[in-house]
TILUM-882663 format. One record per residue (C-alpha): residue in three letters; x, y negated, z. Coordinates in steps of 0.02 Angstrom, whole numbers, plus 32768, in hexadecimal, padded with zeros to 4 digits. Last residue first. Layout:
BEGIN
ALAXYZ;...
END
This chain:
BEGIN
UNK7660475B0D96;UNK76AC47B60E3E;UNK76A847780EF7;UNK76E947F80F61;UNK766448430FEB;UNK7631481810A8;UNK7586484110EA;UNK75EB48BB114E;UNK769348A3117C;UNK76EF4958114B;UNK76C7494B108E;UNK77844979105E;UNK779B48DA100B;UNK776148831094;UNK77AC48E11115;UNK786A48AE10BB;UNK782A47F01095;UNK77F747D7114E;UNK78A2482C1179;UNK78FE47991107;UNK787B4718113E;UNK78B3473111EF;UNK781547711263;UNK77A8474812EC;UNK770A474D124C;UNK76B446A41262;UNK775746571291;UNK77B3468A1203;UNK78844678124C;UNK78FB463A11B2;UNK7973461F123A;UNK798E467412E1;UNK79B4473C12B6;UNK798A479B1348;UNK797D483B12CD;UNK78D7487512EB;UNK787047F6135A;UNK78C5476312F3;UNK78F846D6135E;UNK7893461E1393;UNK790345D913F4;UNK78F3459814AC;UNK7946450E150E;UNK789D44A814D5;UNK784A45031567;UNK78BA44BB15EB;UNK78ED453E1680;UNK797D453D1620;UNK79C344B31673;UNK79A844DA1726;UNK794344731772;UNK799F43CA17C7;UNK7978437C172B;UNK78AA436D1766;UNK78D04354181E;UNK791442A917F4;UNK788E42861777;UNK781A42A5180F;UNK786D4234186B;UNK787D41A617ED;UNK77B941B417D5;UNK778841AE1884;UNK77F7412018A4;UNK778C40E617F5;UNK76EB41071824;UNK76AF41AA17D4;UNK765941BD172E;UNK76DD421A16C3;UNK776C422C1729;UNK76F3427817A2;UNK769C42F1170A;UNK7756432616CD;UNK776E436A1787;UNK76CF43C41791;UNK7704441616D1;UNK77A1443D1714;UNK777A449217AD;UNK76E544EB1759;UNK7763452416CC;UNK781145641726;UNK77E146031736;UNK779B46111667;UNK783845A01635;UNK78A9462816A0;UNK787B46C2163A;UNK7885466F1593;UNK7925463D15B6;UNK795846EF15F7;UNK791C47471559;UNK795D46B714E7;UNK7A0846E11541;UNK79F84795151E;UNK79DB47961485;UNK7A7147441476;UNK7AD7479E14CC;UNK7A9248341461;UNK7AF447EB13DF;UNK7A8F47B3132D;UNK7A78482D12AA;
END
């Protein structure tokens, strides 16, 4: 089980990357396709953001148990937990392979 803190940071990460996203993305364009004064401005005003305000900052985590490797995308879950429903038919369309 991984420490609420934790949770807690992904929580708040997440939290500032959606706030943070029009600015960044408008930003990103100007580097992109801007003169270059324009460009060195806006690059400027693009680390002065706060740093988790970055969507790669975040980590994918398991919804039950926080845990941040082994993580099934498809499902939001570690594959130890994914194994546990599985085996208890709690994700449907889901069964153990057997032949």
């Amino acid at each position: 089980m991984a420490k609420e803190s934790m949770k807690a940071r992904e929580v708040k990460r997440a939290k500032m990357a959606a706030k943070y996203a029009k600015k960044r993305a408008a930003l990103k364009e100007i580097v992109r396709v801007g003169d270059p004064v324009a460009a060195y401005e806006a690059a400027q005003k693009l680390q002065d953001l706060p740093y988790n305000s970055n969507p790669i900052r975040q980590h994918n985590r398991c919804k039950l148990t926080g845990r941040p490797k082994g993580y099934i995308r498809m499902f939001g879950l570690s594959r130890i937990q994914f194994r546990e429903m599985a085996s208890q038919g709690l994700i449907p369309g889901v069964r153990k392979a057997s032949w």
